[in-house]
mmCIF file of the N, C-alpha and C atoms, coordinates in Angstrom:
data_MODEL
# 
_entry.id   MODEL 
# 
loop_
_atom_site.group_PDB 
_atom_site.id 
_atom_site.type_symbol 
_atom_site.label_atom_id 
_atom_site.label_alt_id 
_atom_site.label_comp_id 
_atom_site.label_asym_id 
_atom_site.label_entity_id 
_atom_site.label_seq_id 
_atom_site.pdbx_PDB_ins_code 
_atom_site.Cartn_x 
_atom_site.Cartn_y 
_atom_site.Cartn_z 
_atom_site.occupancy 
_atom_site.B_iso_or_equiv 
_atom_site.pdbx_formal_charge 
_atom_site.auth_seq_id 
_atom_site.auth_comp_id 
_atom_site.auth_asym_id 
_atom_site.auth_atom_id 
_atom_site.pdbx_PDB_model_num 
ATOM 1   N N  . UNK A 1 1  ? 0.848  -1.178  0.000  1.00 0.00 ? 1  UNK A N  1 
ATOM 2   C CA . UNK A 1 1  ? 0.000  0.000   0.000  1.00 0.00 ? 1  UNK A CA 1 
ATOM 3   C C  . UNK A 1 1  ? 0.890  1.236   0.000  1.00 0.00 ? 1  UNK A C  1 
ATOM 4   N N  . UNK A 1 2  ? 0.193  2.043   -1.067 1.00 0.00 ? 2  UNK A N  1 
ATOM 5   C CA . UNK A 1 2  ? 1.649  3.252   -0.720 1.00 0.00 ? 2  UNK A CA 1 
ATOM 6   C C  . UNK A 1 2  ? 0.533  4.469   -0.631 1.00 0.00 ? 2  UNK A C  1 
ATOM 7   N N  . UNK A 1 3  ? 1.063  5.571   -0.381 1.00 0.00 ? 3  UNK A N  1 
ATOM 8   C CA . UNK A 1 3  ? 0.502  6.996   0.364  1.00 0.00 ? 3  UNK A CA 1 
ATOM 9   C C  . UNK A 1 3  ? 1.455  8.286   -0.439 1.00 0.00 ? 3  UNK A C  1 
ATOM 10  N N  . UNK A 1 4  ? 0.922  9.266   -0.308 1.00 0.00 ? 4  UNK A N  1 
ATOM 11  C CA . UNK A 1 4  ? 2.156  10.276  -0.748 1.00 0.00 ? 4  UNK A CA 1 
ATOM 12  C C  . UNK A 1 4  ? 2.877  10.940  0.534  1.00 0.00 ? 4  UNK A C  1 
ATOM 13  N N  . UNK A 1 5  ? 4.213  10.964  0.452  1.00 0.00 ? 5  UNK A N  1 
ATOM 14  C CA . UNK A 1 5  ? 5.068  11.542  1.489  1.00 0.00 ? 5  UNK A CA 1 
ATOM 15  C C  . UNK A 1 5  ? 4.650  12.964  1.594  1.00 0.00 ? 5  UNK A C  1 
ATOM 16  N N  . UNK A 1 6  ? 4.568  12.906  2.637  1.00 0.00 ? 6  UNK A N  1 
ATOM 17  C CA . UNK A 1 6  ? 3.886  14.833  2.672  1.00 0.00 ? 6  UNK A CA 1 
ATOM 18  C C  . UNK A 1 6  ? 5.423  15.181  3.434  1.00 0.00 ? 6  UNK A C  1 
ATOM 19  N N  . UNK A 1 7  ? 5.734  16.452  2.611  1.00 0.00 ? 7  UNK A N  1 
ATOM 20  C CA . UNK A 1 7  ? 7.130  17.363  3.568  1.00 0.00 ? 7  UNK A CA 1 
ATOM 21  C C  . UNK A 1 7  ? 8.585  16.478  1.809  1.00 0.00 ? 7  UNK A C  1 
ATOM 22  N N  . UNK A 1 8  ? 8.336  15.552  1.707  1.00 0.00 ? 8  UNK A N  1 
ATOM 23  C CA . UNK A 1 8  ? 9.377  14.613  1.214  1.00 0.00 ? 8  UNK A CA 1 
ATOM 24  C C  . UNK A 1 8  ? 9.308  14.901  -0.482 1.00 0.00 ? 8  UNK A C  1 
ATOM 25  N N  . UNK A 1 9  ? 9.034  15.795  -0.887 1.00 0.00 ? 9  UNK A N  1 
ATOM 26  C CA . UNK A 1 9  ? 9.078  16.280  -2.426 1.00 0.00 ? 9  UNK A CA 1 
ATOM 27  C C  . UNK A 1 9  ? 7.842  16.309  -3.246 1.00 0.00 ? 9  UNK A C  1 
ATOM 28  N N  . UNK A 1 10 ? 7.728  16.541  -4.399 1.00 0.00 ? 10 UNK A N  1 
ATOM 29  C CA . UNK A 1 10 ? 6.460  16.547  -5.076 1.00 0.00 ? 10 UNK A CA 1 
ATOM 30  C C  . UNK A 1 10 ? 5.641  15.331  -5.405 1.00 0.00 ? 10 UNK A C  1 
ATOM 31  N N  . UNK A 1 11 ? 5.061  15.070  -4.157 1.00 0.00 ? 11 UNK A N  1 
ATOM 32  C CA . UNK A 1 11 ? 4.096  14.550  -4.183 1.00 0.00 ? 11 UNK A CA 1 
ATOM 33  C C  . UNK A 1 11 ? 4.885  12.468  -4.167 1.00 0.00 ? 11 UNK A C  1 
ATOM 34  N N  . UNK A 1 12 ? 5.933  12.498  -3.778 1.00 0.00 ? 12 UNK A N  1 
ATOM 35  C CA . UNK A 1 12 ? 6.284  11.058  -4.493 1.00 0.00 ? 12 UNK A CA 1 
ATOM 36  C C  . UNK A 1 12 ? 5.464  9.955   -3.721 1.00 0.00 ? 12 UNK A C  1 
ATOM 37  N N  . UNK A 1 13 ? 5.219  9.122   -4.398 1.00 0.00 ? 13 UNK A N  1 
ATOM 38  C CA . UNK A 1 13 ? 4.764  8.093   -3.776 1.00 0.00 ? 13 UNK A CA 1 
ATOM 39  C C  . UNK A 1 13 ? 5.807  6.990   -2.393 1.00 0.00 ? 13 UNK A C  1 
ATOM 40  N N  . UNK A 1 14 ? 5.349  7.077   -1.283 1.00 0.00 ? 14 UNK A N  1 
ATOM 41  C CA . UNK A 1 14 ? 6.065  6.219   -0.182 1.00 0.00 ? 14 UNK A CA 1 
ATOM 42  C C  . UNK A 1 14 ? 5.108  5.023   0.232  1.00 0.00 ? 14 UNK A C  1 
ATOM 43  N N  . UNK A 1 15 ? 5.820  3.965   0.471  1.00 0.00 ? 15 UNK A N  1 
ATOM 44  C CA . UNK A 1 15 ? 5.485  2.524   1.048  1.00 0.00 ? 15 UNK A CA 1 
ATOM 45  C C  . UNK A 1 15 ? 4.933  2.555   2.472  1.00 0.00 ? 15 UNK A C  1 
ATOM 46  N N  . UNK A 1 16 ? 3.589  2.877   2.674  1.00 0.00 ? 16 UNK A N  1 
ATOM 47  C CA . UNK A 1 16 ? 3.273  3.186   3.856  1.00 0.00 ? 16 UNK A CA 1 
ATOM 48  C C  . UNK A 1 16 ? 3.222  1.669   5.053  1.00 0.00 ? 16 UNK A C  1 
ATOM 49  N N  . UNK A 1 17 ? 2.931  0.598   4.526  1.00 0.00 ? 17 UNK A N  1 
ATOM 50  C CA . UNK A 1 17 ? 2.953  -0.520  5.176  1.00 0.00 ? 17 UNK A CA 1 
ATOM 51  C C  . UNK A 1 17 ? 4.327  -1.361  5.644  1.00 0.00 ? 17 UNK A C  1 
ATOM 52  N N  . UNK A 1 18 ? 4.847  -1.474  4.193  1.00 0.00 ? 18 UNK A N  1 
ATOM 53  C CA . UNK A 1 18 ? 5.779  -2.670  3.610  1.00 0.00 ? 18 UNK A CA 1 
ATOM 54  C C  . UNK A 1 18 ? 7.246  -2.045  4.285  1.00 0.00 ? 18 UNK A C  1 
ATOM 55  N N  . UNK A 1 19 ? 7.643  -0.841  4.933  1.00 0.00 ? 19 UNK A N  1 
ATOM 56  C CA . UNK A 1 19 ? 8.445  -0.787  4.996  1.00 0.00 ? 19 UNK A CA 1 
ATOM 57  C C  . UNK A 1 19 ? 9.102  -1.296  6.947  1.00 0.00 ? 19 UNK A C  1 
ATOM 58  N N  . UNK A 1 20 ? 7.376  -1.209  7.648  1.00 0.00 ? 20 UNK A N  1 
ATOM 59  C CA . UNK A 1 20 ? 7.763  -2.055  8.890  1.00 0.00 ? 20 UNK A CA 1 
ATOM 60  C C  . UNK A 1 20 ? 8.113  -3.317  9.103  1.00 0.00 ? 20 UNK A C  1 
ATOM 61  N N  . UNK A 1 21 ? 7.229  -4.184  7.446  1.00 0.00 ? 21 UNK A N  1 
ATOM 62  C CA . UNK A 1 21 ? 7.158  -5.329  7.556  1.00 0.00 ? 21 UNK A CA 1 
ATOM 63  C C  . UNK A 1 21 ? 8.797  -5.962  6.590  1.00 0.00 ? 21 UNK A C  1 
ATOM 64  N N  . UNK A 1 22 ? 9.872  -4.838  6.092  1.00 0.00 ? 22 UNK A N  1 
ATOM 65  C CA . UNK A 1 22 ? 10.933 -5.175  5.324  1.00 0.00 ? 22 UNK A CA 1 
ATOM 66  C C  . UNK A 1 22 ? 11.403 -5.431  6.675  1.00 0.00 ? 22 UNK A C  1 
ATOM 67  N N  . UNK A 1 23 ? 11.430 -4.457  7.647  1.00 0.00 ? 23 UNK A N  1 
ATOM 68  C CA . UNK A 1 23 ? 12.201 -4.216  8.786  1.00 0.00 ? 23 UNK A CA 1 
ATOM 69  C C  . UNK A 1 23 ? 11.983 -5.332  9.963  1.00 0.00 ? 23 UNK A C  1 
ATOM 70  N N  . UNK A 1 24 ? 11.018 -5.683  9.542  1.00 0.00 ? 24 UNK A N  1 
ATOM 71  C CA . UNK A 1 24 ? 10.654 -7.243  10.683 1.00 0.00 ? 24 UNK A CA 1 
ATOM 72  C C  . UNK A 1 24 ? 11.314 -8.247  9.911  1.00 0.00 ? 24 UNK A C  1 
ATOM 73  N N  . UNK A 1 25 ? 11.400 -8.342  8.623  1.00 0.00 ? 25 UNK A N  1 
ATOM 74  C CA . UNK A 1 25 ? 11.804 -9.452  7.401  1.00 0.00 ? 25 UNK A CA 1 
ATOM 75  C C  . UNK A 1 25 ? 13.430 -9.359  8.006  1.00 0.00 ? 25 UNK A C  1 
ATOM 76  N N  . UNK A 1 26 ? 13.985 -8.019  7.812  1.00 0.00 ? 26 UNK A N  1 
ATOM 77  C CA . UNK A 1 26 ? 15.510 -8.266  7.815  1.00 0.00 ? 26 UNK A CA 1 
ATOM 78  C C  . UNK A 1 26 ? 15.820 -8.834  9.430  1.00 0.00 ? 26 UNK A C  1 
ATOM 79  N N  . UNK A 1 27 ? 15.062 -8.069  10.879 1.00 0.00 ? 27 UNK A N  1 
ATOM 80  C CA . UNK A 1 27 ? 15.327 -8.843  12.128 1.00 0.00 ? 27 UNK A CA 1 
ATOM 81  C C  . UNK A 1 27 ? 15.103 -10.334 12.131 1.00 0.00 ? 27 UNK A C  1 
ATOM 82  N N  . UNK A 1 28 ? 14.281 -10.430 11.538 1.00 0.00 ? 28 UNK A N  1 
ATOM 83  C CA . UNK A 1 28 ? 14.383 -11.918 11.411 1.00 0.00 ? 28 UNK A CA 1 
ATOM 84  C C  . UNK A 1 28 ? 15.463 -12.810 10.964 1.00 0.00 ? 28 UNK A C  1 
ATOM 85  N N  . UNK A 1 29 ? 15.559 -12.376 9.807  1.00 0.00 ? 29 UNK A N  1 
ATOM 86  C CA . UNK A 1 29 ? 17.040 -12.893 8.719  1.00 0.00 ? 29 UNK A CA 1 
ATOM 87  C C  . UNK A 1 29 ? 17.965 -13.152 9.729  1.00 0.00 ? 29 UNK A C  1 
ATOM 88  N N  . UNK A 1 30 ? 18.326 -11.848 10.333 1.00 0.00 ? 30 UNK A N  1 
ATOM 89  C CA . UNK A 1 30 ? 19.678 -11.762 10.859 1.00 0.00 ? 30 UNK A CA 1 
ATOM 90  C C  . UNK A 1 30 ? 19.363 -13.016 12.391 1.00 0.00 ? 30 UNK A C  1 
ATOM 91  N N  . UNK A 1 31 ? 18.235 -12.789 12.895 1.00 0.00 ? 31 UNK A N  1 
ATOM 92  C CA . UNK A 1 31 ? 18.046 -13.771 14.075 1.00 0.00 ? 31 UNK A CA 1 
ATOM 93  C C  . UNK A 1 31 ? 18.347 -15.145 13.446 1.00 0.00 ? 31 UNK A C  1 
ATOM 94  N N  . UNK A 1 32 ? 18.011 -15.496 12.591 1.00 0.00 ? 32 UNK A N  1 
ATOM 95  C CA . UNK A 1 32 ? 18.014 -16.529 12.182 1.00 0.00 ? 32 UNK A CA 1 
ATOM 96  C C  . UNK A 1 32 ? 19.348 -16.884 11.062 1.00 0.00 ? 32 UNK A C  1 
ATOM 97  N N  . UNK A 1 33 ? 19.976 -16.083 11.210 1.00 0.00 ? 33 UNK A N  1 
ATOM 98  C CA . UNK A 1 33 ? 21.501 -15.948 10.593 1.00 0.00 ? 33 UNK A CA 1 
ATOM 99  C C  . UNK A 1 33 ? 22.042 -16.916 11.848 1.00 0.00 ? 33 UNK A C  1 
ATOM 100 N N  . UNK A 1 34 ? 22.159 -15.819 12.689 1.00 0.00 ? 34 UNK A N  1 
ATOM 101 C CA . UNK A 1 34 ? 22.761 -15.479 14.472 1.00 0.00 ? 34 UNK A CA 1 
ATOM 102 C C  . UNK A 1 34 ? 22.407 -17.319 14.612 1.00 0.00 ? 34 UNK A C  1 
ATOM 103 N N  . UNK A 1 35 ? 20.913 -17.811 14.805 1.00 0.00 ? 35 UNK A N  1 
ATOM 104 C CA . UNK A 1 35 ? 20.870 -19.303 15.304 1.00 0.00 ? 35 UNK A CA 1 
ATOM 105 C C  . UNK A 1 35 ? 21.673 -20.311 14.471 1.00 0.00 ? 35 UNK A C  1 
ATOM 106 N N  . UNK A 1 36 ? 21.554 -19.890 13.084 1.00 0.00 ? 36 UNK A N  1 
ATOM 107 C CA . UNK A 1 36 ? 22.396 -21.029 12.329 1.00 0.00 ? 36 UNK A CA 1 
ATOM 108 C C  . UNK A 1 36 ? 23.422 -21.402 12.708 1.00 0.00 ? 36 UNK A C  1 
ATOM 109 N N  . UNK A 1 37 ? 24.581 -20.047 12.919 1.00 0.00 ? 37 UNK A N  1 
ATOM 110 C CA . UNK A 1 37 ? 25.810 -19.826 13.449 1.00 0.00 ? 37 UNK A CA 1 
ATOM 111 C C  . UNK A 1 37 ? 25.738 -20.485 14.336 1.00 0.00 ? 37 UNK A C  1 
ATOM 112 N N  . UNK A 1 38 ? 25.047 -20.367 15.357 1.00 0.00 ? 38 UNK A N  1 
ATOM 113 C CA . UNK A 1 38 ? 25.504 -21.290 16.651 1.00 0.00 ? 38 UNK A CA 1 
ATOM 114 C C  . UNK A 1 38 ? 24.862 -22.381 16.814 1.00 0.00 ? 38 UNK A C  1 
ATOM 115 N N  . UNK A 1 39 ? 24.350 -22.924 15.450 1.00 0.00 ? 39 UNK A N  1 
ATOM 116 C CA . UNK A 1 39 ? 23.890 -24.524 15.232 1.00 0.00 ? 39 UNK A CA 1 
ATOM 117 C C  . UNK A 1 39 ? 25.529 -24.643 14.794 1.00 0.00 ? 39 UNK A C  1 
ATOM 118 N N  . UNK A 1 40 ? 25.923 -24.135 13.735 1.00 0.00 ? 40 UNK A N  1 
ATOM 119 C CA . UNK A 1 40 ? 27.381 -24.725 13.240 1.00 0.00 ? 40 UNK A CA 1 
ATOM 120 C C  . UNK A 1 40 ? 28.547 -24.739 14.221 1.00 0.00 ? 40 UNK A C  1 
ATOM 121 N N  . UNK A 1 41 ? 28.206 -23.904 14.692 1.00 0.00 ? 41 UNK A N  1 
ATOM 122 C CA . UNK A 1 41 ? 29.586 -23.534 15.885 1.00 0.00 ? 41 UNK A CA 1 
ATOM 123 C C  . UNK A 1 41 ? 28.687 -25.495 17.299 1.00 0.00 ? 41 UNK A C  1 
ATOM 124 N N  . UNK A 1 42 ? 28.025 -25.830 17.505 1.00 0.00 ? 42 UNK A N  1 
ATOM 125 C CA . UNK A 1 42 ? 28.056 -26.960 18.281 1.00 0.00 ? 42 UNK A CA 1 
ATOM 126 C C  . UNK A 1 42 ? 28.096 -28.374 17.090 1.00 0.00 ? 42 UNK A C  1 
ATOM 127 N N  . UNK A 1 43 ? 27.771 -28.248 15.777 1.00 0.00 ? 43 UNK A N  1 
ATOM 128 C CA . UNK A 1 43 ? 28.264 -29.016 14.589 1.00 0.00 ? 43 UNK A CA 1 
ATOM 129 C C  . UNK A 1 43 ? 29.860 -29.157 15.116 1.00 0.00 ? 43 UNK A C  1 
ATOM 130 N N  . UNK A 1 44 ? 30.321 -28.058 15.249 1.00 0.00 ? 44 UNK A N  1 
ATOM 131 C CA . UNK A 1 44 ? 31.876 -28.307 15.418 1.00 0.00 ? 44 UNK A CA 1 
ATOM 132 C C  . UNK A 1 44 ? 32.447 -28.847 16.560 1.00 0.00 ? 44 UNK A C  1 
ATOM 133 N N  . UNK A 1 45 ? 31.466 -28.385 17.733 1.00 0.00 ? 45 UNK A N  1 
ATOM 134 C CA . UNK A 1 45 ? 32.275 -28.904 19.212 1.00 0.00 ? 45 UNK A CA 1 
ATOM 135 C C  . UNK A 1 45 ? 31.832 -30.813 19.314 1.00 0.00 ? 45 UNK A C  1 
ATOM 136 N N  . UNK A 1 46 ? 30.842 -30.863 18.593 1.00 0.00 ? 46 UNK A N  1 
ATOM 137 C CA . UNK A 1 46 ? 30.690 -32.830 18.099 1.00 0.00 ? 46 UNK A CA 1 
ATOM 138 C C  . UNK A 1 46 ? 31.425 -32.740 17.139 1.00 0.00 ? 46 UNK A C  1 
ATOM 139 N N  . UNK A 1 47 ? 32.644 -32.863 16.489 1.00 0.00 ? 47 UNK A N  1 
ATOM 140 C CA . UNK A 1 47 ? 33.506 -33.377 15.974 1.00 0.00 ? 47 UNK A CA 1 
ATOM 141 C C  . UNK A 1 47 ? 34.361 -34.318 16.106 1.00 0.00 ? 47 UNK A C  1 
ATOM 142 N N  . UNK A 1 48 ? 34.994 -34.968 15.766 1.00 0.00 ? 48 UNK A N  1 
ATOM 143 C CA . UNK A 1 48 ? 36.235 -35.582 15.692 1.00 0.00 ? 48 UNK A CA 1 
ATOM 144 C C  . UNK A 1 48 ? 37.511 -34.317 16.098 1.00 0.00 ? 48 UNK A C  1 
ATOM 145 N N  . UNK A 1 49 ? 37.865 -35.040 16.997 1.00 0.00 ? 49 UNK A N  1 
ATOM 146 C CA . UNK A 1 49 ? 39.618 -33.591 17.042 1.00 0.00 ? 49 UNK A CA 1 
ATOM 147 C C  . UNK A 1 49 ? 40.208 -33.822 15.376 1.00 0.00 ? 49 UNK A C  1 
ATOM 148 N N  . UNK A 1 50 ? 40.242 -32.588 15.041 1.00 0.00 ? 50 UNK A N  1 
ATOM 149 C CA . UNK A 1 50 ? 40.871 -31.972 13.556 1.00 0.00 ? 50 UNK A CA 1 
ATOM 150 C C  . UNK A 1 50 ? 39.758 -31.614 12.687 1.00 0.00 ? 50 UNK A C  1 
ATOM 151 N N  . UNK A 1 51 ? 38.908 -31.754 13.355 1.00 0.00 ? 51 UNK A N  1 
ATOM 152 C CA . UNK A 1 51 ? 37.949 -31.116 12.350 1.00 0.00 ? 51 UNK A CA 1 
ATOM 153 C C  . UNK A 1 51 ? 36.699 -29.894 12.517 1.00 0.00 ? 51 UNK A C  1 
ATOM 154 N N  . UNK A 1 52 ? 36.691 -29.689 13.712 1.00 0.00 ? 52 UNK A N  1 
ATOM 155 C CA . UNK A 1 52 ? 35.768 -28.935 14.398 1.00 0.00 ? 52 UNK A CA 1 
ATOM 156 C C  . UNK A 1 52 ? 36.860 -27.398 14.108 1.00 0.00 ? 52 UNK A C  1 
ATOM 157 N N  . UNK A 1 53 ? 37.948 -27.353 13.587 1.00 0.00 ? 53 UNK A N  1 
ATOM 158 C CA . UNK A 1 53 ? 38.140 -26.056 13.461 1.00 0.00 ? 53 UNK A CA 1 
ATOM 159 C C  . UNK A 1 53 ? 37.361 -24.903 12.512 1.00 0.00 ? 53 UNK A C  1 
ATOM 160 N N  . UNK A 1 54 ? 37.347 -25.569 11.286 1.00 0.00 ? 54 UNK A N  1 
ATOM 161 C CA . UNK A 1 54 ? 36.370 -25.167 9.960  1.00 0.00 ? 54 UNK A CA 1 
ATOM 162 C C  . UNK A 1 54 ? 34.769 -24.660 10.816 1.00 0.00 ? 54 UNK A C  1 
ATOM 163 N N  . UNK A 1 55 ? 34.782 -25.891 11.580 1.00 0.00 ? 55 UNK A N  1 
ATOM 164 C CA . UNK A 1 55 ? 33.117 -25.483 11.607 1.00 0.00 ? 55 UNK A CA 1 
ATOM 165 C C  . UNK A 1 55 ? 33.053 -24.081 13.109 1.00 0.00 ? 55 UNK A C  1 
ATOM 166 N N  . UNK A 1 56 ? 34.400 -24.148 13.358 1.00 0.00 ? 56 UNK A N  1 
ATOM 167 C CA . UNK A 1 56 ? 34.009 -23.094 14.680 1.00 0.00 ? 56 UNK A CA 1 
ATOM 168 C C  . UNK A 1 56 ? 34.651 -21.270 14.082 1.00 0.00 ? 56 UNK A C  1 
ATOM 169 N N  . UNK A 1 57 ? 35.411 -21.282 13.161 1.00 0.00 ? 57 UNK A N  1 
ATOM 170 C CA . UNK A 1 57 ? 35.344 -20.770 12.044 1.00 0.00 ? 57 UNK A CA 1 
ATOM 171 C C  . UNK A 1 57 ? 34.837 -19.836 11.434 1.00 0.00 ? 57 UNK A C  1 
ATOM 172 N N  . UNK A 1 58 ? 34.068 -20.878 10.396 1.00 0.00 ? 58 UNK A N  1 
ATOM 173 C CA . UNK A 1 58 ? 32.471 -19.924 9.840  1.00 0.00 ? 58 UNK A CA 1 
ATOM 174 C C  . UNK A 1 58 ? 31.746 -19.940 10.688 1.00 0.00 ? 58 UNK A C  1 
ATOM 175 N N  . UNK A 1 59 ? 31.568 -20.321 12.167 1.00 0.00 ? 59 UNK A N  1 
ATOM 176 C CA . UNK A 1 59 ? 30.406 -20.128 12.991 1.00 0.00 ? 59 UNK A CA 1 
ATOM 177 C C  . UNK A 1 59 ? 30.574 -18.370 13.381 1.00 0.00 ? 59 UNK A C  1 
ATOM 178 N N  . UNK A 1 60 ? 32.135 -18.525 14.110 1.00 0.00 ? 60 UNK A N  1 
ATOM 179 C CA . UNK A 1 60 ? 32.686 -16.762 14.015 1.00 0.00 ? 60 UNK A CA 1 
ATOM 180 C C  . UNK A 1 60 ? 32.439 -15.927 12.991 1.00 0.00 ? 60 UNK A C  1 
ATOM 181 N N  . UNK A 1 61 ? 32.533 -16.055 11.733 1.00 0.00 ? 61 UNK A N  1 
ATOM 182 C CA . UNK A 1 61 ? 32.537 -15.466 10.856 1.00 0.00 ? 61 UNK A CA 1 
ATOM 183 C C  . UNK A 1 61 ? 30.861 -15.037 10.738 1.00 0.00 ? 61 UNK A C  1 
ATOM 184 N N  . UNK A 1 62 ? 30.395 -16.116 10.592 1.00 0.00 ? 62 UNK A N  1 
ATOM 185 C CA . UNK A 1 62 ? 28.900 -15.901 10.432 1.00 0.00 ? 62 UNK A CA 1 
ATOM 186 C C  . UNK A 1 62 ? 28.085 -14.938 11.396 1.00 0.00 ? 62 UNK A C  1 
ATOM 187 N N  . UNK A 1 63 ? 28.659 -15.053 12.994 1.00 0.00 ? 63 UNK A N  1 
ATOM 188 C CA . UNK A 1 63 ? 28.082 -14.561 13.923 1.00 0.00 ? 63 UNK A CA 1 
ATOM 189 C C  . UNK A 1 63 ? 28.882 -12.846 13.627 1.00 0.00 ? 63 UNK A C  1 
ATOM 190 N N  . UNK A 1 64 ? 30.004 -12.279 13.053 1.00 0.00 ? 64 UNK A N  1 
ATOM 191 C CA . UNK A 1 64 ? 30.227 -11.292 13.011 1.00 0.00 ? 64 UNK A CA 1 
ATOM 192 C C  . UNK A 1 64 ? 29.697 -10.472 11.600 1.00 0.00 ? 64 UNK A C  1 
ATOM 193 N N  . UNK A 1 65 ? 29.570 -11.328 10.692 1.00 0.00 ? 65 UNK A N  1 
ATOM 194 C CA . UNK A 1 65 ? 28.876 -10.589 9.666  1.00 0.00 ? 65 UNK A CA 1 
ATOM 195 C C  . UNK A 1 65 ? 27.466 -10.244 10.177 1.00 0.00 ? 65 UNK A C  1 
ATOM 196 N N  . UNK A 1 66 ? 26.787 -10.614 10.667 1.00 0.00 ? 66 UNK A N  1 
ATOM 197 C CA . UNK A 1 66 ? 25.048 -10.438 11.236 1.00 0.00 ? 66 UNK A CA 1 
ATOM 198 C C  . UNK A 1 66 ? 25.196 -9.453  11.987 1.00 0.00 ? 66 UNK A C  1 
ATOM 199 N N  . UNK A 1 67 ? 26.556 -9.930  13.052 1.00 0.00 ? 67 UNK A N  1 
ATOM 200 C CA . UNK A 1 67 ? 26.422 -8.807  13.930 1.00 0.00 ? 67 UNK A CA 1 
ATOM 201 C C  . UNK A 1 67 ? 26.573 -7.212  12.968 1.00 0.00 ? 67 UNK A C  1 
ATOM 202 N N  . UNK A 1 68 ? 27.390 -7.453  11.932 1.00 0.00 ? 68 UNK A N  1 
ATOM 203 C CA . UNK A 1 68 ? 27.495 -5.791  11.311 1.00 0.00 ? 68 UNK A CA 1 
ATOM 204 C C  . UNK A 1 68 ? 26.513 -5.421  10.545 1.00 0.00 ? 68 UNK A C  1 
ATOM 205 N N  . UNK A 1 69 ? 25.805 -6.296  10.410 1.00 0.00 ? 69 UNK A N  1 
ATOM 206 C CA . UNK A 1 69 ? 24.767 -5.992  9.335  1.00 0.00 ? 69 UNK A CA 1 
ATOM 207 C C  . UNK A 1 69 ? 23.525 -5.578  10.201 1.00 0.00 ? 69 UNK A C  1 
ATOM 208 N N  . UNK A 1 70 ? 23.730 -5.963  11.143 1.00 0.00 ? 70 UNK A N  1 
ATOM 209 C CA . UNK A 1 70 ? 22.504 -5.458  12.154 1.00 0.00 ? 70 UNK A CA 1 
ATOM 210 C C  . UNK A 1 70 ? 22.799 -3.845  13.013 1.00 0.00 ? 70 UNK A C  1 
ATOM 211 N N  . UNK A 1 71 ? 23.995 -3.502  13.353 1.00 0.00 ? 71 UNK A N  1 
ATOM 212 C CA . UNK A 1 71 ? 24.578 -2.393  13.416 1.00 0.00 ? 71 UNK A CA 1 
ATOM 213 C C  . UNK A 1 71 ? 24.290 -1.734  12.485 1.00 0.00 ? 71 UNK A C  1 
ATOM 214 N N  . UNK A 1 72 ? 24.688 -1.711  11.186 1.00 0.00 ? 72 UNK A N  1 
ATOM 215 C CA . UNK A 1 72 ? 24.818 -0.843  10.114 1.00 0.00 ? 72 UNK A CA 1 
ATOM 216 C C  . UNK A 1 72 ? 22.981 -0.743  9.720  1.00 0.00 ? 72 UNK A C  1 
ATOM 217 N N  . UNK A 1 73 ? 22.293 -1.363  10.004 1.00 0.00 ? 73 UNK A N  1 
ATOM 218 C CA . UNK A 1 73 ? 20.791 -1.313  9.684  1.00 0.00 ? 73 UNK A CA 1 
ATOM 219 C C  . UNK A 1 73 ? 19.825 -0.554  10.003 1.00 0.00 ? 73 UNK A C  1 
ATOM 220 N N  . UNK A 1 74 ? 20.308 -0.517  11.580 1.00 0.00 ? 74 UNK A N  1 
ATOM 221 C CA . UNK A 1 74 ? 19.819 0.368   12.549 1.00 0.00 ? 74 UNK A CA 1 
ATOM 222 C C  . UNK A 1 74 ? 20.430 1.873   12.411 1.00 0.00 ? 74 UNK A C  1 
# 
């Protein structure tokens, strides 16, 4: 559903609904980034010794990209 921005230029059309519900879409993402990560990061602590490094890893990696992407969002 869109509305016209009043104050925001001639007349343009703005996303009056869709833009709370992008903003619930991306908290979600990232929550559910954040759980994967620390599904992979205990993937790794059940390992075999020599192999749980990879998976503890991208668990870090994963948990710091979300974390910036959730910073930078806000």
């Amino acid at each position: 559903m869109w509305s016209r921005g009043v104050g925001r230029g001639m007349g343009r059309a703005m996303p009056s609904e869709e833009v709370p519900a992008a903003m619930d879409a991306f908290e979600q993402v990232t929550r559910d980034m954040r759980d994967f990560a620390i599904e992979v990061k205990r993937l790794g602590y059940s390992m075999p010794a020599g192999y749980e490094n990879q998976f503890l890893e991208l668990s870090d990696r994963m948990i710091k990209r979300t974390d910036e992407l959730a910073r930078s969002h806000h």
